[in-house]
N, C-alpha and C positions, 0 to 999 in steps of 0.2 A: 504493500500500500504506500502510497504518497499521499502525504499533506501541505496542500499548498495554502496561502495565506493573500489577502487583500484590504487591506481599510480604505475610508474615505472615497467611494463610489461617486458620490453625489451622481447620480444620474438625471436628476433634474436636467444637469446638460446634455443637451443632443449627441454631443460627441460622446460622452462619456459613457449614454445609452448605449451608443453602436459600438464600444469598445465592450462592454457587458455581451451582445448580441452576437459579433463578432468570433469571440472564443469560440475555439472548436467545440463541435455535436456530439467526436466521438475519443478525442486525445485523452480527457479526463474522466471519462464512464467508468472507473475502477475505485478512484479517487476522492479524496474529501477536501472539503474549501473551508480554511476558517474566515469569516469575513466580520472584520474588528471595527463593527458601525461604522454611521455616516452613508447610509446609501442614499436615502432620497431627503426631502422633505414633504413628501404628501404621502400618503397613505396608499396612494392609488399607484405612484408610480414605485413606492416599496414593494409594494404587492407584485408588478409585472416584473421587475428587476430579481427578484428572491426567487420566483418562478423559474424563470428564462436560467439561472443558474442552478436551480435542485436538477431540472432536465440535462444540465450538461455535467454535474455532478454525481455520483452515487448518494455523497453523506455532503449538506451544509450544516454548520454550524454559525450564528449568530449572536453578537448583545451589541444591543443600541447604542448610538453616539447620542447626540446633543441634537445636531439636525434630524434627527427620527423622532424626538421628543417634540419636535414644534407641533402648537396648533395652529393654522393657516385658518385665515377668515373664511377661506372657499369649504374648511371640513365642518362636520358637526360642531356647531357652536358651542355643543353641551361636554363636548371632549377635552379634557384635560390632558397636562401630559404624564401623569400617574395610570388614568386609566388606557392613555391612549399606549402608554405599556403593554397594556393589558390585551391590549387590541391586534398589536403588533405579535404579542405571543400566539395569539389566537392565528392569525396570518400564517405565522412560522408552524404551529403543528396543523394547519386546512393541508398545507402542500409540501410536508414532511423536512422542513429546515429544525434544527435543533437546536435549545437554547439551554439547555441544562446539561451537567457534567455526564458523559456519556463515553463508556469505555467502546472504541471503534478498532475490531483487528489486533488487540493487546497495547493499543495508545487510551489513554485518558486524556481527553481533550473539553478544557474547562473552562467555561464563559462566566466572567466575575464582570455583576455590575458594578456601577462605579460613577459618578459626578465630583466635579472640581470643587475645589474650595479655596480662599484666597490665600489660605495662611499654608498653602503650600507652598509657595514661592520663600524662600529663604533667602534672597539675595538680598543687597541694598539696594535701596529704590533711586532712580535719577528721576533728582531734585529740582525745581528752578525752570523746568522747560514746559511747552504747552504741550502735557504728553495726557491724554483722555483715561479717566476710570474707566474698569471693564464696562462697569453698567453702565456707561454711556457711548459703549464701542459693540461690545459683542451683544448679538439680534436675540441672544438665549433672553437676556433679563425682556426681550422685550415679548416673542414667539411661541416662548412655555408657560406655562399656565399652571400654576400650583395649587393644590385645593389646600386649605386651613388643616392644620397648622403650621405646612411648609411657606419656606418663604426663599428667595432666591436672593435677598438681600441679607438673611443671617447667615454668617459665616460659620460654614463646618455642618451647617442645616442639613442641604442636602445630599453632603458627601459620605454625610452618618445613617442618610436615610436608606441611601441605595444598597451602602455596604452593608445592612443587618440584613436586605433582601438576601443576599448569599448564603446566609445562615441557613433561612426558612430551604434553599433549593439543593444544597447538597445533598445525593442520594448515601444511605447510612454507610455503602460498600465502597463507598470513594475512599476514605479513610484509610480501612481495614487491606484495599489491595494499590495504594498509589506506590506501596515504596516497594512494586515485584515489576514495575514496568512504566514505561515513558510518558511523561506528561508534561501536557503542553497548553498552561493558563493563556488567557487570553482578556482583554479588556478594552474598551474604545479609548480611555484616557492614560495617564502618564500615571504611571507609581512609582517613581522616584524624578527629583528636577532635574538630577544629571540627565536625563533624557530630552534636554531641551535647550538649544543654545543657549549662551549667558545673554540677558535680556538690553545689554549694550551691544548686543550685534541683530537686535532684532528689527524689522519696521517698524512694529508696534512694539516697545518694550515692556508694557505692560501684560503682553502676552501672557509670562508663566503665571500670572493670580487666578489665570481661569484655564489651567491644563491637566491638572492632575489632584492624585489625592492620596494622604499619607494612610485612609484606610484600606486604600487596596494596594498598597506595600505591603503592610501586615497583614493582609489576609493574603498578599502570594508567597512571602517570607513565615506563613503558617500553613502554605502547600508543599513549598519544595524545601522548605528547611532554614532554618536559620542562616547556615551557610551555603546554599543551593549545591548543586552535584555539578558533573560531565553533565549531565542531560539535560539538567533546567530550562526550563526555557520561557518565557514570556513576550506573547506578542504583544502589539498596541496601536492605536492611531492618533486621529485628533489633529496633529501639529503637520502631515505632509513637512514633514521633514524626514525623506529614508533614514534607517537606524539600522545599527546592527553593533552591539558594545554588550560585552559580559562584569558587570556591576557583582562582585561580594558574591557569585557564583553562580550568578542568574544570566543569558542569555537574551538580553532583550531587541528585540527586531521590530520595525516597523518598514511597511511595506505598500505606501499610500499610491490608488492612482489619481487622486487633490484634484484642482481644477484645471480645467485646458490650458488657460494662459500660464499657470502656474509650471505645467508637463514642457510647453513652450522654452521654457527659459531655465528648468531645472538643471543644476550643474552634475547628478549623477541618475541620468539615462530617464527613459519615457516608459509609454506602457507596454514597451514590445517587450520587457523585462517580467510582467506580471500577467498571470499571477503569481507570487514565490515562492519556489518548491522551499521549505524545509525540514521535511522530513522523506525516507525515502528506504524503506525495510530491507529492499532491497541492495543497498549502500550501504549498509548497517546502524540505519537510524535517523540523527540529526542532519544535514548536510554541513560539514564544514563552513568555516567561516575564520572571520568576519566577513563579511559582502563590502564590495567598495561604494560607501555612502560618505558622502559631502563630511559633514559634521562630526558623525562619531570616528570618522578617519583623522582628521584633524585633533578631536579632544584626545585620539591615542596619543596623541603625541604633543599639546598643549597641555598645562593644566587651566584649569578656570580659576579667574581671579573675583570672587564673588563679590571682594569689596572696592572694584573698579569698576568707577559709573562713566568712566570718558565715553561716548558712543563712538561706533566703527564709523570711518568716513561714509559709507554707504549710506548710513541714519543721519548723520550729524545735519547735514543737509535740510532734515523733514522735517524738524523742531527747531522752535524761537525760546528764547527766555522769556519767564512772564515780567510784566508790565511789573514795575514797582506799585502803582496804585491796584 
């Protein structure tokens, strides 16, 4: 068996439909696809996208991003994005996608929800520029819809909310046989901030307050071990920024096909690359690595300077100092 991987879909665009469409009818018919959220924003066009890949798939595997959680004015008004969770699962087991931890051919491949929180970001903050709060940049504070008593402006709210879902969905046997064979956690956000450029080389550098979240560290750091193994492994999305860097013994890979214009001008390759194989039984497992991705090939070999707010000349450009009054 092979296990290939993909986040950040967005099919919304047309291009990125016919690259979904595209994929071969009969190359992966053996095979399993982890897809690490972010496929559509509407419900309608999730539904065709999850479809068109269970057919070209044997086994999907799914958990939501941030954009599957929007509610759109055009859906039922009475949907939130709790239940439109709910809704989404419902989707996933009509046309046989999988969203719960599910032993596939002696792999354990395991979907941990997950939402951002701001007090993930550990770095210092650049101070003194017109640089935007999340909730006045990212369309989540504006697109999700929280029923009482969540709220998307209390910090650590909803990253505490998603992550006891996990609890209620592990099957009892996950436990008892994870450590006789290969597993491979999976999540649409960032569990750790090394997984995300230093936020002075960002465009937005307020980016990492809305990428990840410290409880699905500790709930994959309570799958594969405190000190992860050879095997561990952890995929992720979210950031379209490719990834591939082994952290404290964990594996973590991300393998985004982002937006068109984004594919355009990427410095490490397009989507003739995805979906990515990594795993592969016949190979003896995991596929080696590390994969040559922009960023974590670089932080091999820099380290991060967390208390350095100078921004990279590419940024410094897009930001003013503010106004003394």
């Amino acid at each position: 068996m092979k296990v290939f991987t993909v986040s950040d879909l967005h099919t919304d665009y047309a291009a990125n439909m016919e690259w979904v469409k595209g994929l071969s009818s009969s190359l992966y018919k053996p095979d399993t696809l982890i897809v690490a959220g972010d496929v559509a924003d509407t419900l309608d066009t999730f539904t065709v996208t999850m479809s068109i890949l269970k057919e070209k798939f044997q086994h999907v595997f799914f958990v939501p991003g941030n954009h599957d959680l929007w509610c759109k004015s055009s859906e039922d008004s009475h949907l939130d994005s709790v239940s439109k969770l709910g809704v989404l699962n419902d989707v996933c087991t009509s046309i046989g996608v999988t969203t719960t931890a599910t032993k596939v051919n002696g792999v354990w491949i395991v979907p941990l929800l997950s939402w951002y929180h701001q007090s993930f970001d550990k770095e210092k903050d650049i101070e003194g520029l017109n640089i935007r709060p999340p909730e006045k940049v990212a369309s989540d504070f504006r697109l999700c819809k929280w029923p009482p008593p969540l709220n998307s402006l209390v910090d650590e709210d909803l990253a505490r909310y998603f992550d006891e879902l996990n609890s209620k969905e592990f099957p009892s046997v996950f436990s008892a046989e994870q450590d006789k064979c290969q597993v491979i956690t999976f999540s649409h956000f960032l569990p750790r901030f090394e997984l995300c450029p230093e936020k002075r080389m960002l465009f937005y550098p307020n980016l990492p307050k809305v990428v990840g979240s410290n409880w699905l560290e500790a709930r994959v750091r309570s799958i594969h071990g405190p000190h992860g193994s050879e095997t561990a492994c952890h995929v992720f999305g979210h950031t379209h920024f490719c990834w591939d860097a082994t952290l404290d013994g964990i594996r973590y890979i991300q393998a985004p096909l982002a937006y068109p214009k984004e594919r355009e001008r990427r410095m490490n390759g397009g989507e003739e690359w995805l979906p990515l194989c990594i795993y592969d039984s016949e190979k003896g497992g995991l596929i080696g690595g590390p994969l040559q991705c922009y960023w974590s090939e670089y932080y091999s070999s820099h380290s991060r300077e967390p208390e350095n707010t100078e921004l990279a000349p590419w940024v410094a450009d897009l930001y003013h100092p503010l106004s003394a009054s």
